[in-house]
TORNUKOL-491257 format. One record per residue: residue number from 1; x, y, z of N, C-alpha, C in turn. Coordinates in Angstrom, 3 decimals. Example, Ala and Ser with C-alpha at 12.3 -4.5 7.8 and 13.67 -1.06 7.14 Angstrom:
<recs>
1|13.190|-5.690|7.800|12.300|-4.500|7.800|13.200|-3.300|7.800
2|12.850|-2.250|7.080|13.670|-1.060|7.140|12.900|0.030|7.870
</recs>
This chain:
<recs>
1|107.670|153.318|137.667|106.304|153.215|138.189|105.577|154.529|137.992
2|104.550|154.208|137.652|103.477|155.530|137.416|102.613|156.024|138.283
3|102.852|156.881|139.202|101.791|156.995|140.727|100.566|157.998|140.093
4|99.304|157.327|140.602|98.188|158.297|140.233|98.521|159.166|141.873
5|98.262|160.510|141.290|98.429|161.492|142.585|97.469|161.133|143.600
6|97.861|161.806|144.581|96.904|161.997|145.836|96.182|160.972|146.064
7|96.629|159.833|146.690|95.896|158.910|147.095|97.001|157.964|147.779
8|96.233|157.326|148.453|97.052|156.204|149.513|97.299|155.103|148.256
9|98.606|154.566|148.288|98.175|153.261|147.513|98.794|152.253|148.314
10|98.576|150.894|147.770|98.814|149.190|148.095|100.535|148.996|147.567
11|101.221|148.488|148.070|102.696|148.355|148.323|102.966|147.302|146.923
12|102.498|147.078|146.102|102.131|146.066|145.113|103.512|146.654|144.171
13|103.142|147.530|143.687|104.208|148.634|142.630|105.770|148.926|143.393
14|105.063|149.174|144.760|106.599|150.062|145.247|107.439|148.678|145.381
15|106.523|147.893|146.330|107.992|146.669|146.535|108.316|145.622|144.915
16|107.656|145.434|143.868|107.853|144.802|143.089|109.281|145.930|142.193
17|108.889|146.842|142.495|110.134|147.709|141.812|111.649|147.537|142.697
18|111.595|147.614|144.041|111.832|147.426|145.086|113.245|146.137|144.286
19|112.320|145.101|144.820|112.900|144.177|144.121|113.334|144.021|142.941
20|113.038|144.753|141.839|113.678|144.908|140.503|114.833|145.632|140.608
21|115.469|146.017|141.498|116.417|147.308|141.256|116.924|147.481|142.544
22|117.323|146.020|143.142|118.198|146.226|144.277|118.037|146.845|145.694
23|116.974|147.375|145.694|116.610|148.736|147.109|115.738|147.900|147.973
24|115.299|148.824|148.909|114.397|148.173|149.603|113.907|149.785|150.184
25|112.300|149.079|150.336|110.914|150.301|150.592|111.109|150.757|152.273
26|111.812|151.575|152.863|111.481|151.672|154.044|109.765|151.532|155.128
27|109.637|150.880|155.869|108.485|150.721|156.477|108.496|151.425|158.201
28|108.082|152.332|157.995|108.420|153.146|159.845|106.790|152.777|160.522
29|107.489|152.472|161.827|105.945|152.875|162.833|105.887|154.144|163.465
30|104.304|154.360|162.757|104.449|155.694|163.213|103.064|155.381|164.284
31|102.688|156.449|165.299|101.304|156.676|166.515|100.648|157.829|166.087
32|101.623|158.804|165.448|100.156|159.733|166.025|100.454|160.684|165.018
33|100.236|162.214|164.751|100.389|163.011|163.729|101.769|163.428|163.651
34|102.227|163.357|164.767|103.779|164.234|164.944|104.480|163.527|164.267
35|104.596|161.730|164.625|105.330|161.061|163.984|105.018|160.402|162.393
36|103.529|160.860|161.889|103.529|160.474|160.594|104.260|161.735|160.149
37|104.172|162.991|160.312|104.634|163.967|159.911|105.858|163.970|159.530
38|106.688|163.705|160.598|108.466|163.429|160.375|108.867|162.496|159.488
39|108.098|161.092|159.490|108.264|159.815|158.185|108.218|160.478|156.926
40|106.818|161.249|156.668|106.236|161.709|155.485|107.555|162.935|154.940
41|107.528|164.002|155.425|108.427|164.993|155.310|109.730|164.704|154.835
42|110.305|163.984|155.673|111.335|163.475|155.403|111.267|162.557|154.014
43|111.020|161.575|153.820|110.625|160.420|152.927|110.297|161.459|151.767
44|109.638|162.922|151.549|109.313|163.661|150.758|110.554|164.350|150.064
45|111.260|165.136|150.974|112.370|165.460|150.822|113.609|165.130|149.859
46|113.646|163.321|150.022|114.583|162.897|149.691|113.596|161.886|148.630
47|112.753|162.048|148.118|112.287|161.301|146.921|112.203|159.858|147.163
48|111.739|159.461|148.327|111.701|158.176|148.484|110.142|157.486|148.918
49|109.864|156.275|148.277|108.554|155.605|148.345|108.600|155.552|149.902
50|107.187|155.528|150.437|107.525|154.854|152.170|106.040|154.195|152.934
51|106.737|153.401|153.512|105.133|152.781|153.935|105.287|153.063|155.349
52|103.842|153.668|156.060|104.161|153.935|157.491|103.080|152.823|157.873
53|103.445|151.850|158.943|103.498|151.178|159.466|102.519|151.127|161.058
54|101.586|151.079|161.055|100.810|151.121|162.383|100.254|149.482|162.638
55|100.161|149.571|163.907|100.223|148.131|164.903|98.876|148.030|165.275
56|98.291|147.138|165.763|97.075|147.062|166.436|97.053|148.094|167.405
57|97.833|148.072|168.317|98.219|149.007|169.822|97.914|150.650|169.246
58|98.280|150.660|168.070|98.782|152.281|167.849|97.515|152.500|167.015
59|96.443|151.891|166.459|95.147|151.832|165.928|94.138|152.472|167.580
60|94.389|151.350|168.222|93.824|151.307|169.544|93.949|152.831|170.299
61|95.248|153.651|170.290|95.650|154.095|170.837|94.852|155.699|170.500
62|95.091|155.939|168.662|95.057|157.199|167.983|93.458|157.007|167.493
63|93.328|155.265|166.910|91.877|155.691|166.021|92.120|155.242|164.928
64|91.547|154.274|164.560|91.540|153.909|162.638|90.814|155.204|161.709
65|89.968|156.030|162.224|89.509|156.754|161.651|90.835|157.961|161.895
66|91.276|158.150|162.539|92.199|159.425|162.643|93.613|159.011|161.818
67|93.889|158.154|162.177|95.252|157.475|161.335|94.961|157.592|159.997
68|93.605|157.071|159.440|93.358|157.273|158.166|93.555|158.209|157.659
69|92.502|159.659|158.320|92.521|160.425|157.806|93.867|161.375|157.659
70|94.994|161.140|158.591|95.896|161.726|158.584|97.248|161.616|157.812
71|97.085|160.188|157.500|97.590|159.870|156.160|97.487|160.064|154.786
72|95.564|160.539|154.761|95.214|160.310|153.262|95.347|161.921|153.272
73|95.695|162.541|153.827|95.783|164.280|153.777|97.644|164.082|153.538
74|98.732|163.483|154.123|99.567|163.595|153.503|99.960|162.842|152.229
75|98.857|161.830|152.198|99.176|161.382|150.289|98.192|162.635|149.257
76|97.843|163.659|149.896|97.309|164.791|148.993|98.174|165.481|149.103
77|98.941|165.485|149.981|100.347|166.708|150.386|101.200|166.367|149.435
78|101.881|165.166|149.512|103.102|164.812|148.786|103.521|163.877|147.675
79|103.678|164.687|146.323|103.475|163.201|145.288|104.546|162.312|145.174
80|104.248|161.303|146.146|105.350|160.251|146.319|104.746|159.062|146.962
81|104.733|157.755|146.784|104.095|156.455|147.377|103.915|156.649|148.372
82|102.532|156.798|149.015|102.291|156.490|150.455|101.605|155.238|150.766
83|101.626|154.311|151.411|100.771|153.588|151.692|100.741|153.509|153.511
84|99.702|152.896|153.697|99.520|152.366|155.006|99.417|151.609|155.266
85|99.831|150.846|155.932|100.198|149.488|156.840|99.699|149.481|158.072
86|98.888|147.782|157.422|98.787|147.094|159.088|99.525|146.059|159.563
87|100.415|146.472|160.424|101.433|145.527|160.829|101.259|145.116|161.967
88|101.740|143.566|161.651|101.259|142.636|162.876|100.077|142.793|162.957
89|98.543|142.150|162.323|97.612|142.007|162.620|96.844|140.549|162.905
90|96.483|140.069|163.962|96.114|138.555|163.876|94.400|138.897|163.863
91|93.779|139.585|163.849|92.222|139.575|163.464|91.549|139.540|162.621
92|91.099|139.124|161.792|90.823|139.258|160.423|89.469|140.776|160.731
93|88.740|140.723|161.382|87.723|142.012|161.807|88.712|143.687|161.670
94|89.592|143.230|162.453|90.848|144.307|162.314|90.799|144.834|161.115
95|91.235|143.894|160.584|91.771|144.472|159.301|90.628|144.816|158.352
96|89.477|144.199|158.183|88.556|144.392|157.486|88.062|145.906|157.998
97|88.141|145.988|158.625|87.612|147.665|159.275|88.325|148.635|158.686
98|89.691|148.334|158.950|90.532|149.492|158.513|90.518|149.678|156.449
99|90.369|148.387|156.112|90.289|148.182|154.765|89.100|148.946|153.994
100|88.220|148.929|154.707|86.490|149.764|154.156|86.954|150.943|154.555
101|87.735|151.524|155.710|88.141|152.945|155.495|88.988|153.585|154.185
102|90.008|152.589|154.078|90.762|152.778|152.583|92.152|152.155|152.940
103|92.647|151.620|153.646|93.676|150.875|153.858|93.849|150.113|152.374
104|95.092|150.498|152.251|95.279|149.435|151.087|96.415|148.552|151.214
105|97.448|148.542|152.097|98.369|147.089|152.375|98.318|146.980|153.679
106|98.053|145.313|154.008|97.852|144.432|155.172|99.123|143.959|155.575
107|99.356|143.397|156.542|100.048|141.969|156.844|98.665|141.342|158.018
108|98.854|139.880|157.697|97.898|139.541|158.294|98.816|138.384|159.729
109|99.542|138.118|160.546|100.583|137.466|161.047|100.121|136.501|161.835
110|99.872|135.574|161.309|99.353|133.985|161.836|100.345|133.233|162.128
111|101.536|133.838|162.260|103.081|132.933|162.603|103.012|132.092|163.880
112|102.061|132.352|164.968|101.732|131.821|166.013|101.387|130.504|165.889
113|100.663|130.537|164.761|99.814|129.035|164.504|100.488|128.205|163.941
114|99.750|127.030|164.438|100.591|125.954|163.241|100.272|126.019|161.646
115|101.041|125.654|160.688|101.185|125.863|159.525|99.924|126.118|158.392
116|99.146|124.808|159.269|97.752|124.721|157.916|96.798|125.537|158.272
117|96.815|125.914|159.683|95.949|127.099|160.382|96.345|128.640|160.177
118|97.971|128.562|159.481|98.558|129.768|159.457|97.700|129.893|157.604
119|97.796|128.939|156.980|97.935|128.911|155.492|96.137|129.237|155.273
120|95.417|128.748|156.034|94.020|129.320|156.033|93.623|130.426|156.477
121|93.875|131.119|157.608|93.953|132.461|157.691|94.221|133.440|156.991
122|95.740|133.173|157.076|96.172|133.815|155.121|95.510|134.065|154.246
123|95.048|132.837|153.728|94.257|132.788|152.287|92.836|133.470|152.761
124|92.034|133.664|153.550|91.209|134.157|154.136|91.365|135.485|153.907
125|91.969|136.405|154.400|92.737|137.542|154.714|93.097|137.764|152.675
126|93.628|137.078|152.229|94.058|137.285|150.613|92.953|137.679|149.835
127|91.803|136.671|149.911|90.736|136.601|149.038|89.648|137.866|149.355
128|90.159|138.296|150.397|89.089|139.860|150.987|89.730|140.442|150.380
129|91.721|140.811|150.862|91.781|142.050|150.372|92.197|142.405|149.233
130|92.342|141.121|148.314|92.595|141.165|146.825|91.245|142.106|146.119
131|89.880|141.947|146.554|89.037|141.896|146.033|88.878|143.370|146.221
132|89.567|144.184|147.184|89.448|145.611|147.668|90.750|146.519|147.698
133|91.056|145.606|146.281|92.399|146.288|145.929|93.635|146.183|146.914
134|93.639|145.897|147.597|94.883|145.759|148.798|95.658|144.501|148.602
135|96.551|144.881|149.071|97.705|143.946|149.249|98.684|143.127|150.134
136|98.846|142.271|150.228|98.664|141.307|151.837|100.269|140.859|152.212
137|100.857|141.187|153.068|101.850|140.637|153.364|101.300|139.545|154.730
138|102.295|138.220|154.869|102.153|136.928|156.109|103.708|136.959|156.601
139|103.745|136.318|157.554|105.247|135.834|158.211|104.938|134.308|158.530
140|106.055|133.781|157.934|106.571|132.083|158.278|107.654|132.271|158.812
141|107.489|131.747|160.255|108.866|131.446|161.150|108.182|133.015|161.901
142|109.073|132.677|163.248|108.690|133.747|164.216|110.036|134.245|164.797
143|109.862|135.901|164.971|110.739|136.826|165.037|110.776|136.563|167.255
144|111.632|136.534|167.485|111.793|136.907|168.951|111.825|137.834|169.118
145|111.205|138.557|170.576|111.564|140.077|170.914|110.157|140.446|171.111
146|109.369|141.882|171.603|108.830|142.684|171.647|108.182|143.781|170.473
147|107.288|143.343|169.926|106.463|144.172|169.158|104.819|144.583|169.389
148|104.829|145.691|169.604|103.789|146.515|170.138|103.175|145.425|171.738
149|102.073|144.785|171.707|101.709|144.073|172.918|101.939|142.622|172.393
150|102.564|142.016|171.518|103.089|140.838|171.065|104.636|140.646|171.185
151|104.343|140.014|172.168|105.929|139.200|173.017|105.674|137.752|172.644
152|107.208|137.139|171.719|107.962|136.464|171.747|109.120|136.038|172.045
153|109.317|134.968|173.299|110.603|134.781|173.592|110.983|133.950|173.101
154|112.181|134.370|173.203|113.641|133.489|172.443|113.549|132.088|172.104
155|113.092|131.491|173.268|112.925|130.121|172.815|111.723|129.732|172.085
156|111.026|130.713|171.984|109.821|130.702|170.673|109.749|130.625|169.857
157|111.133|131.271|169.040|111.290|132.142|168.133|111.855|131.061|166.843
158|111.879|130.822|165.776|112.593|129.831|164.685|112.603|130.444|163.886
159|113.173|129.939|162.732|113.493|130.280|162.042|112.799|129.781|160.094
160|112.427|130.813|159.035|111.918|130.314|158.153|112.133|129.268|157.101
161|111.570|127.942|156.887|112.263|126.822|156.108|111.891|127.504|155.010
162|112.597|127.297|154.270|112.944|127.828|152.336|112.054|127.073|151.632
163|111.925|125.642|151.864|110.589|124.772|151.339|109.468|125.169|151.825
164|109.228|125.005|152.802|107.957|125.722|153.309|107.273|127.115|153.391
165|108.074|127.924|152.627|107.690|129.325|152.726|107.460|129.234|150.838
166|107.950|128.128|150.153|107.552|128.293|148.985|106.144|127.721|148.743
167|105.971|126.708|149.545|104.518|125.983|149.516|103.371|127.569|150.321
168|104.124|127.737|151.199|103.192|128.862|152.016|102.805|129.845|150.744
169|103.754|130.275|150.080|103.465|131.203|148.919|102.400|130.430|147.997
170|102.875|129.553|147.423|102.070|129.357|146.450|100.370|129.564|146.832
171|100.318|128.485|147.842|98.762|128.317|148.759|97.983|129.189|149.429
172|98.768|130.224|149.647|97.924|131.458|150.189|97.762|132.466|148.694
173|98.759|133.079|147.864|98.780|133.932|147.120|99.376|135.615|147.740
174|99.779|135.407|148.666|100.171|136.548|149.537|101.249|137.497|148.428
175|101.141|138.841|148.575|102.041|139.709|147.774|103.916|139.786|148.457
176|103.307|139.189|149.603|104.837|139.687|150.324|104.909|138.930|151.193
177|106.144|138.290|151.706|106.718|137.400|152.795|108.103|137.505|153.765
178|107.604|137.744|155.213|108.246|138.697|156.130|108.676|136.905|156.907
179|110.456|137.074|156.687|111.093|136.457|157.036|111.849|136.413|158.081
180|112.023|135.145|158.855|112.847|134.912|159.970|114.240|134.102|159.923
181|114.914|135.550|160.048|117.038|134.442|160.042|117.358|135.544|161.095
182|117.331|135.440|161.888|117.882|136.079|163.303|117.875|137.319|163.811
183|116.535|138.333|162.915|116.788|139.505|163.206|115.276|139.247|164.525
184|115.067|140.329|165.783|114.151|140.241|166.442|113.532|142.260|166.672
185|112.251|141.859|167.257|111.527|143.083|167.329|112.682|143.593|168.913
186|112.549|144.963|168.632|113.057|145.793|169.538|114.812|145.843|169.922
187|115.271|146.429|170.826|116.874|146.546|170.705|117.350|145.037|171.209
188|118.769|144.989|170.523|119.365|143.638|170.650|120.439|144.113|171.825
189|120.363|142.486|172.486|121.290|142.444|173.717|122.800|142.433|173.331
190|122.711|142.010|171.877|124.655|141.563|171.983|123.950|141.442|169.951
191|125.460|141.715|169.028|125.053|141.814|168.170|124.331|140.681|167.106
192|123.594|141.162|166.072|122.792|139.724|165.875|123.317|139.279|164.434
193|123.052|137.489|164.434|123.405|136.798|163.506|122.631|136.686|162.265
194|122.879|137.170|161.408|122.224|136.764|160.534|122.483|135.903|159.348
195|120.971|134.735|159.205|121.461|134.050|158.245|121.669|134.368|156.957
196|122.536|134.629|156.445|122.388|135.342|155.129|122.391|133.990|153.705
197|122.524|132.271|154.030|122.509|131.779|153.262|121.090|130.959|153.556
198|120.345|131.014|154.591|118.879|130.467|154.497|118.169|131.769|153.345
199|118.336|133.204|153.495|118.178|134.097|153.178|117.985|133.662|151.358
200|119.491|133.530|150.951|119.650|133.096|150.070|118.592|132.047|149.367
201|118.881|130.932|150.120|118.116|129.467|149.607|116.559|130.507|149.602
202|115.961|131.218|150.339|114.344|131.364|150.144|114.400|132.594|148.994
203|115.346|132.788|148.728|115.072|133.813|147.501|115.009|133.038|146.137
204|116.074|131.819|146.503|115.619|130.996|144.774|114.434|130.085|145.258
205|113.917|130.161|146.134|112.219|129.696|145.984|111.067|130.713|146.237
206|110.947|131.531|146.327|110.280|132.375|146.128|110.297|134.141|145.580
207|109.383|134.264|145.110|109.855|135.075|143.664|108.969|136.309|144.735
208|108.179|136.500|145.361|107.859|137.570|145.812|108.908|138.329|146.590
209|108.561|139.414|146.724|109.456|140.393|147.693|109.539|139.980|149.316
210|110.521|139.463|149.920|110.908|139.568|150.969|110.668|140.725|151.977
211|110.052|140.456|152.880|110.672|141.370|154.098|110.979|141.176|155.393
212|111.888|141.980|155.813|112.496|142.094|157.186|112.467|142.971|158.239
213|111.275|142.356|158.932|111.527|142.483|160.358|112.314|142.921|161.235
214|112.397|143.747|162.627|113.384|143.660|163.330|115.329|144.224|163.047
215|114.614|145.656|161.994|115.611|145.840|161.676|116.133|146.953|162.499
216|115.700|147.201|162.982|115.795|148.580|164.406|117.638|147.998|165.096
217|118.669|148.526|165.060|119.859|148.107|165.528|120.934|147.113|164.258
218|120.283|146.467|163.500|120.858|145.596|162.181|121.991|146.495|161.648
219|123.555|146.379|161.666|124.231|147.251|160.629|124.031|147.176|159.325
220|123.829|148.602|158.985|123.599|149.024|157.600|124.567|147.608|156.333
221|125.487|147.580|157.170|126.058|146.709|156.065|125.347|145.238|155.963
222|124.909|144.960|157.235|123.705|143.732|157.065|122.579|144.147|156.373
223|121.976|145.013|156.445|120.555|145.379|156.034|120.480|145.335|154.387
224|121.929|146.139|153.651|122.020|145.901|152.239|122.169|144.700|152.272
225|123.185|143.205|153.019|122.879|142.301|152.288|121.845|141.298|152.419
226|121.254|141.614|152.859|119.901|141.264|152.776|118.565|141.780|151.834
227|119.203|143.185|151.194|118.478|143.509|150.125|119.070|143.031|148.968
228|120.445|142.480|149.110|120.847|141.731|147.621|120.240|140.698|147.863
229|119.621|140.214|148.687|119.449|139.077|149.034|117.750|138.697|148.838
230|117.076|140.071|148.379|115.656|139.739|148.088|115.052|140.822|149.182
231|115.569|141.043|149.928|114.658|141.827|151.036|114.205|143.257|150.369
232|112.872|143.239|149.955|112.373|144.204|149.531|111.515|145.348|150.547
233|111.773|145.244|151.761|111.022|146.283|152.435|111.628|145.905|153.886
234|112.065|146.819|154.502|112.451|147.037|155.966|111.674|147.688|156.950
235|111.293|147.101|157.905|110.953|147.791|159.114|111.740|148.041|160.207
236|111.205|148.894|160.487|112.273|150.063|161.560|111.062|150.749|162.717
237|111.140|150.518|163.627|110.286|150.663|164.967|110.353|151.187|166.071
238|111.930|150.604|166.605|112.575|150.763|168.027|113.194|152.703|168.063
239|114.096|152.115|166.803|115.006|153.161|166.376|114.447|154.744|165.863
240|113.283|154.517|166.071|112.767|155.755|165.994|111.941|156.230|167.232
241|111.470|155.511|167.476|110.825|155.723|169.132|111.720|156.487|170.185
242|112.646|156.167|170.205|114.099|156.303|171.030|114.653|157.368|170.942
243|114.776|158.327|169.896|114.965|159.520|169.577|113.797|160.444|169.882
244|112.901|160.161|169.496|111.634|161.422|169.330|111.954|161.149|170.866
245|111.321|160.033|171.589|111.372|160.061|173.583|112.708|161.106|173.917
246|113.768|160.669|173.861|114.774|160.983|174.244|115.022|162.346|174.270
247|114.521|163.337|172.945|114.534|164.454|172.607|113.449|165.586|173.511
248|111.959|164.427|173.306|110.982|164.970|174.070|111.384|165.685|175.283
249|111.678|164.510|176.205|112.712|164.123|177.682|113.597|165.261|177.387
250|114.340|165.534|177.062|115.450|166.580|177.502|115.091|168.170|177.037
251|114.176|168.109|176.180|113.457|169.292|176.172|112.643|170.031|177.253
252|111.775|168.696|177.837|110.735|169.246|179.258|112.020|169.436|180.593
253|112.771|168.486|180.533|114.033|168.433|181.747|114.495|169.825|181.725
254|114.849|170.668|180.564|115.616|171.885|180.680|114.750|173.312|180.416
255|113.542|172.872|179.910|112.139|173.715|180.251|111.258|173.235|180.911
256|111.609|173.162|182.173|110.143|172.447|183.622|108.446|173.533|183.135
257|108.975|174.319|182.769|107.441|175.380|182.794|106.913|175.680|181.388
258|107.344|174.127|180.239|106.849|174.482|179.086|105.688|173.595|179.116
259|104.688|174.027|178.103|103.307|173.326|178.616|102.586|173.422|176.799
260|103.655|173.909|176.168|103.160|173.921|174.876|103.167|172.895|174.111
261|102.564|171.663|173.294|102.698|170.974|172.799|103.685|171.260|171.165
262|103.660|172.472|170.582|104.144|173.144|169.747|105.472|173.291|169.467
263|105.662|173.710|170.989|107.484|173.953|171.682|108.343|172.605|171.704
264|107.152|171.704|172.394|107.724|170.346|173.067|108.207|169.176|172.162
265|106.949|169.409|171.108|107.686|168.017|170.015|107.890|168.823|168.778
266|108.365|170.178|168.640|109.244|170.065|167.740|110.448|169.378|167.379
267|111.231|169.589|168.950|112.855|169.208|168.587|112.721|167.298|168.590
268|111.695|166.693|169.476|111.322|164.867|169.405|110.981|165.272|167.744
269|110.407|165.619|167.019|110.243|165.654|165.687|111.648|165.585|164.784
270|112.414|166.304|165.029|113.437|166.925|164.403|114.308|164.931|164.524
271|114.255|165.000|165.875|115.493|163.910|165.987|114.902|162.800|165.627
272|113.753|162.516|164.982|113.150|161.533|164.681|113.365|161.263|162.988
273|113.463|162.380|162.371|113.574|162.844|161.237|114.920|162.296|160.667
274|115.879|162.946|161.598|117.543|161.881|161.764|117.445|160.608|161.406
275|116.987|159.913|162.145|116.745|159.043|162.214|116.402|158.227|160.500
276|115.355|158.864|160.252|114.195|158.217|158.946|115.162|159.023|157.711
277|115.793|159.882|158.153|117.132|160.132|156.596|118.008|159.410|156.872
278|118.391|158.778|157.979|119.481|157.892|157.888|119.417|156.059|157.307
279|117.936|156.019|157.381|117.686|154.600|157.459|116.783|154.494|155.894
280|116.419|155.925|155.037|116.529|155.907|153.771|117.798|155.716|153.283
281|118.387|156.259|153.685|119.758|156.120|152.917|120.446|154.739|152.933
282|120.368|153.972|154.375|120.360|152.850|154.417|119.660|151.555|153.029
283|118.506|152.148|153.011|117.775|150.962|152.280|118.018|151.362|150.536
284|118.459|152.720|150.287|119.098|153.027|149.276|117.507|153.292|148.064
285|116.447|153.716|149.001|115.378|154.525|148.366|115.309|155.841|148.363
286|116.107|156.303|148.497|116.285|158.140|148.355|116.414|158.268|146.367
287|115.675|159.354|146.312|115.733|159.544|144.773|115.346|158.560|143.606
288|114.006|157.924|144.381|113.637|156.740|142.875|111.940|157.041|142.185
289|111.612|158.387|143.039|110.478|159.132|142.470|110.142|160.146|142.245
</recs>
């Protein structure tokens, strides 16, 4: 792949390579500067494409204008795939906002709805951001668990039919399709099942890049087979949150009278960083740029 420098780009190149060559694109959520910093750095380091990943909540929280800009200053920093992600978005306004700033890959997640309401939204959402260069990931079948202020419980939750995610493809035109075989948002109670032969069956019907959800806790040895398996891009959410907190937390606990923001999330930086080299190495994108 040929990256024009300094610029955000659309996940179009990274995951189609992605999928040519066995790997899969790490996708992190990041909030605020500290934690794009640690994704980026890291992900720099070790020569790997990376898409950072922001939620409605974490738009809400920092600023579509600040997220932007703090991204498009580290795709001038570092010549290596950056893109930005809107993950989990059910608004189509949402996304159109962030898109006229320069967003260039979506997911648009109508999994809530029923099928022909999911397949019009979609295509809705396609025909904008095709036209503005961007690139659209959907989800068929719904993930259980906790993601950002979108709770699904268990008995909500199903799983993706292999026929129907090929009709979903064709009819929307979507670049990417974020699948459901038993992985869920946030930490798992007891370890999780995954289907690895529905997995299968939707890879010989659909030719786009897969992705997976809910990979925060998944053993590494599941996560590769699921990239033999088509899964071209992983998200990772929980598993980084948990460290930077944790680190934060025991830094202020053993300095009560630090008040420096400088002091405080260095070392939540550091252990966050752990984290995002361990889960490159996982997806086996270290060294492909």
């Amino acid at each position: 792949m040929v990256l024009e420098k300094s610029r955000i780009v659309n996940t179009k190149e990274m995951l189609l390579d992605a999928q040519k060559n066995k790997y899969a694109v790490p996708a992190f959520n990041i909030h605020n500067l500290e934690t794009i910093q640690a994704v980026v750095e890291t992900a720099y380091e070790m020569r790997s494409p990376v898409i950072l990943a922001a939620t409605p909540g974490t738009f809400q929280y920092a600023g579509r204008d600040y997220i932007q800009a703090i991204v498009e200053a580290a795709a001038k920093k570092y010549d290596i795939p950056i893109a930005l992600h809107l993950d989990h978005h059910e608004k189509f306004e949402d996304i159109v906002e962030s898109v006229e700033l320069g967003t260039k890959s979506v997911m648009i997640d109508a999994s809530r709805l029923p099928f022909e309401e999911n397949v019009r939204l979609v295509k809705r959402v396609v025909d904008y951001a095709h036209a503005k260069g961007a690139t659209v990931e959907a989800e068929l079948g719904r993930l259980g668990g906790q993601e950002d202020d979108l709770t699904v419980a268990e008995e909500d939750s199903f799983y993706t039919d292999p026929d129907a995610a090929a009709e979903f493809v064709e009819r929307t035109g979507i670049d990417s399709l974020a699948v459901a075989i038993g992985t869920a948002h946030g930490l798992y109670k007891s370890e999780p099942k995954l289907d690895f032969e529905r997995l299968e069956k939707i890879q010989e019907k659909v030719k786009i890049p897969l992705v997976l959800h809910g990979a925060s806790g998944i053993p590494e040895e599941d996560v590769r087979k699921c990239i033999e398996r088509g899964i071209a891009k992983v998200n990772i959410a929980t598993e980084l949150k948990i460290p930077f907190s944790d680190a934060l937390r025991k830094y202020l606990l053993e300095h009560p009278d630090a008040n420096d923001p400088r002091k405080y999330m260095s070392p939540a930086k550091q252990a966050m960083k752990r984290v995002v080299r361990e889960k490159i190495r996982m997806c086996m994108s270290e060294n492909r740029f």
